[in-house]
Structure formats: C-alpha cells, structure tokens
C-alpha positions as CSV (number, residue, x, y, z in Angstrom):
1,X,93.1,140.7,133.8
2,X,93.5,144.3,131.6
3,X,91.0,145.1,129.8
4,X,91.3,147.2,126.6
5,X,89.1,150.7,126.6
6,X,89.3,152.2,122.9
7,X,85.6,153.2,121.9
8,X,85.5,156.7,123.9
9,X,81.9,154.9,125.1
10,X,81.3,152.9,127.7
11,X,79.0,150.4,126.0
12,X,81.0,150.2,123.0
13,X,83.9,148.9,125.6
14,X,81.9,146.2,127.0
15,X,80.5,144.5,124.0
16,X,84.3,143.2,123.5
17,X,84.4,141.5,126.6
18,X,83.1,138.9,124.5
19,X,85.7,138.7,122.1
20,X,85.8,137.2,118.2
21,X,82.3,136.2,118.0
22,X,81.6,133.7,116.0
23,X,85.3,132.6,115.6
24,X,87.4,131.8,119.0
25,X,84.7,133.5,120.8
26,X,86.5,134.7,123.7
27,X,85.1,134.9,126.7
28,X,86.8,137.5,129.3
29,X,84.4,137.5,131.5
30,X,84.9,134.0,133.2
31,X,84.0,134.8,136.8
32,X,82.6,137.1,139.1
33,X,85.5,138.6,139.1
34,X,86.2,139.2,136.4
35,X,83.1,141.8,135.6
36,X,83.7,143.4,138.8
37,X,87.5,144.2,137.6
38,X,86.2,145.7,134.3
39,X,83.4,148.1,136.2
40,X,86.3,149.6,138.1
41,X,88.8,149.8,134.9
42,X,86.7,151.2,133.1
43,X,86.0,154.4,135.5
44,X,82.4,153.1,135.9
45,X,82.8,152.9,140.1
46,X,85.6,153.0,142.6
47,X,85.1,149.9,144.2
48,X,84.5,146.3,143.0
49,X,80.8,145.4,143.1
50,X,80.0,142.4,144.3
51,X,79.1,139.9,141.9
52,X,78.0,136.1,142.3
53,X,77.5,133.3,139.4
54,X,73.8,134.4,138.9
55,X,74.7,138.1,138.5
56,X,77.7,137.2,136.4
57,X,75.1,134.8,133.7
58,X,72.6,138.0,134.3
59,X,75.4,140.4,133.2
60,X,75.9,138.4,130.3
61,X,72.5,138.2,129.2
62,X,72.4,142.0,129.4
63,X,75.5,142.4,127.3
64,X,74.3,140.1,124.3
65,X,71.0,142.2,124.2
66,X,72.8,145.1,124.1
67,X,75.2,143.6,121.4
68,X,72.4,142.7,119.2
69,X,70.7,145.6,119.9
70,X,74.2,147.8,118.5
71,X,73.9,145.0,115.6
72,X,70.5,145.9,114.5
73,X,71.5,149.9,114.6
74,X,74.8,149.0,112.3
75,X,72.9,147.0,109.9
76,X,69.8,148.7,109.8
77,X,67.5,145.9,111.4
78,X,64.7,145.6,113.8
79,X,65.7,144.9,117.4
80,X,64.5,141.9,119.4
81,X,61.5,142.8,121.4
82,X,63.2,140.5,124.0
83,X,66.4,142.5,123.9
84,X,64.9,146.1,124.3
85,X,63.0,145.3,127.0
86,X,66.0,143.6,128.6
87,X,67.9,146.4,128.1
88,X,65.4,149.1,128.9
89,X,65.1,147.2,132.3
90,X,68.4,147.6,133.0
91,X,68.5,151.7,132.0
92,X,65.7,151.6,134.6
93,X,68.3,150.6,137.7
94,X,69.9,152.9,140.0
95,X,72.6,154.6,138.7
96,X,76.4,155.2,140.9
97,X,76.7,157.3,143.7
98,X,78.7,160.6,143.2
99,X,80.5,162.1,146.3
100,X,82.6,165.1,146.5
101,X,85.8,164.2,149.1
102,X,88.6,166.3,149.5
103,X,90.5,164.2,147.3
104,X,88.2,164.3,144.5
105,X,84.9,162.9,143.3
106,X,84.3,159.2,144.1
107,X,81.7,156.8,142.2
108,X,79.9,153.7,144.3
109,X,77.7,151.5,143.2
110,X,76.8,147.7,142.7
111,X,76.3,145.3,140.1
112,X,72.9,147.1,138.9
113,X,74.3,150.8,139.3
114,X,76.9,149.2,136.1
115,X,74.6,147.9,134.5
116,X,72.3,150.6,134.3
117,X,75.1,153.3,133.5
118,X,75.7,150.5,130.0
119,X,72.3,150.3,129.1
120,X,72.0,153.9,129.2
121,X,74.9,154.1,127.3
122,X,73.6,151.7,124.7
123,X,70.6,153.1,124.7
124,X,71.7,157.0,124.1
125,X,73.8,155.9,121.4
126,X,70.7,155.2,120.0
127,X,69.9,159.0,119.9
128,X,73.0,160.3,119.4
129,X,74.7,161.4,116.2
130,X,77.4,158.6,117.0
131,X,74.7,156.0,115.8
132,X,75.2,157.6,112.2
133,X,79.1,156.7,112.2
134,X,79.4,152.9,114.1
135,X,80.8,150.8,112.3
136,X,82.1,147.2,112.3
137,X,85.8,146.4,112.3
138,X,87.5,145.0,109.5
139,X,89.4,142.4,110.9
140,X,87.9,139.5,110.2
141,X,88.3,138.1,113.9
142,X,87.6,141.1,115.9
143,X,83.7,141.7,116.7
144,X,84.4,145.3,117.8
145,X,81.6,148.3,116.8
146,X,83.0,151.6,117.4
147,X,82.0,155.1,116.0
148,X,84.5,156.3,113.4
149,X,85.3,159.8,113.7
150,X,87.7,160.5,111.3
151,X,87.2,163.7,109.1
152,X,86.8,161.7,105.9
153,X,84.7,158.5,107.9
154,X,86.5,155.8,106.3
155,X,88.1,154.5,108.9
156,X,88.5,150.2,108.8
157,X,89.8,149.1,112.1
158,X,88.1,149.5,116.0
159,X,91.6,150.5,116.9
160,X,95.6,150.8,115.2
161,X,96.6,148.9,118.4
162,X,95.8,145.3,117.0
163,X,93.8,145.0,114.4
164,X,95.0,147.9,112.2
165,X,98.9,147.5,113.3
166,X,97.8,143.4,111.8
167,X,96.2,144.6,108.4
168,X,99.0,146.9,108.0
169,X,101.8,144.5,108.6
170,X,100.1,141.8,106.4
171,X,99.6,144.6,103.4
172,X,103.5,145.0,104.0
173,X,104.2,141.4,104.3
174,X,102.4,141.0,101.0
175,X,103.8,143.8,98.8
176,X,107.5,142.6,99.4
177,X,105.9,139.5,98.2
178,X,105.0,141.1,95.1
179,X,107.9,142.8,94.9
180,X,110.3,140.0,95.3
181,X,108.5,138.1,92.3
C-alpha cells in the first residue's frame, strides 16, 4: 500500500492512517505489514521493522492517544491522563540508529525506535509554534490535522490533492448550477 505524506510532520502523517473517523473509518493499517511499510515510507528507518499482531494492536493504541492528544491541542481541551502517559512512554523508547556509509546516512530501528520518534513528534508539537496553526480539515470525511502555514492562515483543506481538488470541483459543479437556472 502507498501511503500519503502531506503534513511536513511525521505525527501529523500517521494520525491518517486511520482514515475518516467517525464516517467509513478506514483502517490502513490492517496487518503487520502494513505499519512496517509506512515506517519505511515515511523516511522513519531503512528497513522494515518487524511487527507481530500484538505490536500492530499496541501501535494502534499509541496512535489513538496521540490522536486525541492532537484533538485536545486543536480544540483547546484537557488531554486524557491515560493518553499522555501512553504517549510519554512511548517518547521514552529508543530512538533509530544513525550510520554514516559511503553511500549516505542510513536509519535502523524496530517497532519501538518508530514509535518513539511519533511520540516525540507529537509531543514537540506540543511546544512548538506549529501547535498555534493546526487545524482540522474541512472536508467533512477527512479526519486530517495539519498546521496551516499560509501567510494569511486561512487555509481549509489538509491538502489540494483530495480534499481541496473535491470542494473546488463541487463549488464549480454548483455555480454552473446556478448559472444554468
């Protein structure tokens, strides 16, 4: 499977992964497999960690902490006890490898090493300035967060790939409606 990269954060890539929450909800995470694919895609290590059903459900758990912990920074809430410390215990982990070759800088690391570089991420968007500008997407389906850096901040959609080319088509669609009337 592809995955999509579009928030210029790592954390803000994974949430997704989980897609449409609270409509379809679609899961893309359906095996093993599947995680381990998006740790490489995403730049996070070189090589596929290895991942069994328990650390696949584990995964999971982290990333819905983490989701509800990006929730309560969007909308201004208290986080979940549960889901800090979760989250903090994951930060706490090992992070990947880094080794200089001839051929560049590699990055190895298992299922925890990932995890911990996401819950950092999570967690230092927290701190950062970028925790002033997240936002939710507009579209009504998608579930994305992402940090809207546009000189004027008022941007509407996680990314003009999808959801914004879909508002703007339907806006179209509906103004030679109008106009045809």
């Amino acid at each position: 499977m592809e995955f999509e990269f579009i928030a210029d954060r790592p954390v803000l890539d994974f949430l997704p992964t989980l897609a449409e929450r609270g409509h379809a909800d679609v899961e893309q995470l359906t095996t093993p497999t599947d995680f381990a694919d998006w740790a490489v895609q995403a730049g996070i290590v070189e090589q596929a960690p290895d991942v069994n059903d328990a650390g696949l459900r584990h995964v999971k758990a982290v990333r819905e902490a983490m989701f509800r912990l990006v929730q309560a920074l969007i909308e201004g809430t208290d986080a979940a006890t549960a889901d800090r410390d979760l989250v903090n215990e994951a930060a706490a982990g090992p992070l990947p490898t880094l080794r200089l070759d001839v051929d560049g800088v590699h990055r190895n690391g298992g299922l925890n090493a990932v995890l911990t570089v996401l819950a950092r991420d999570c967690l230092e968007l927290h701190a950062s300035d970028d925790r002033l500008a997240l936002r939710w997407c507009a579209d009504e389906h998608c579930t994305r967060a992402f940090v809207d850096r546009s000189r004027a901040a008022r941007r509407r959609w996680c990314g003009m790939r999808g959801c914004g080319d879909r508002a703007k088509a339907a806006a179209y669609r509906q103004r030679r409606r109008t106009a045809a009337q």
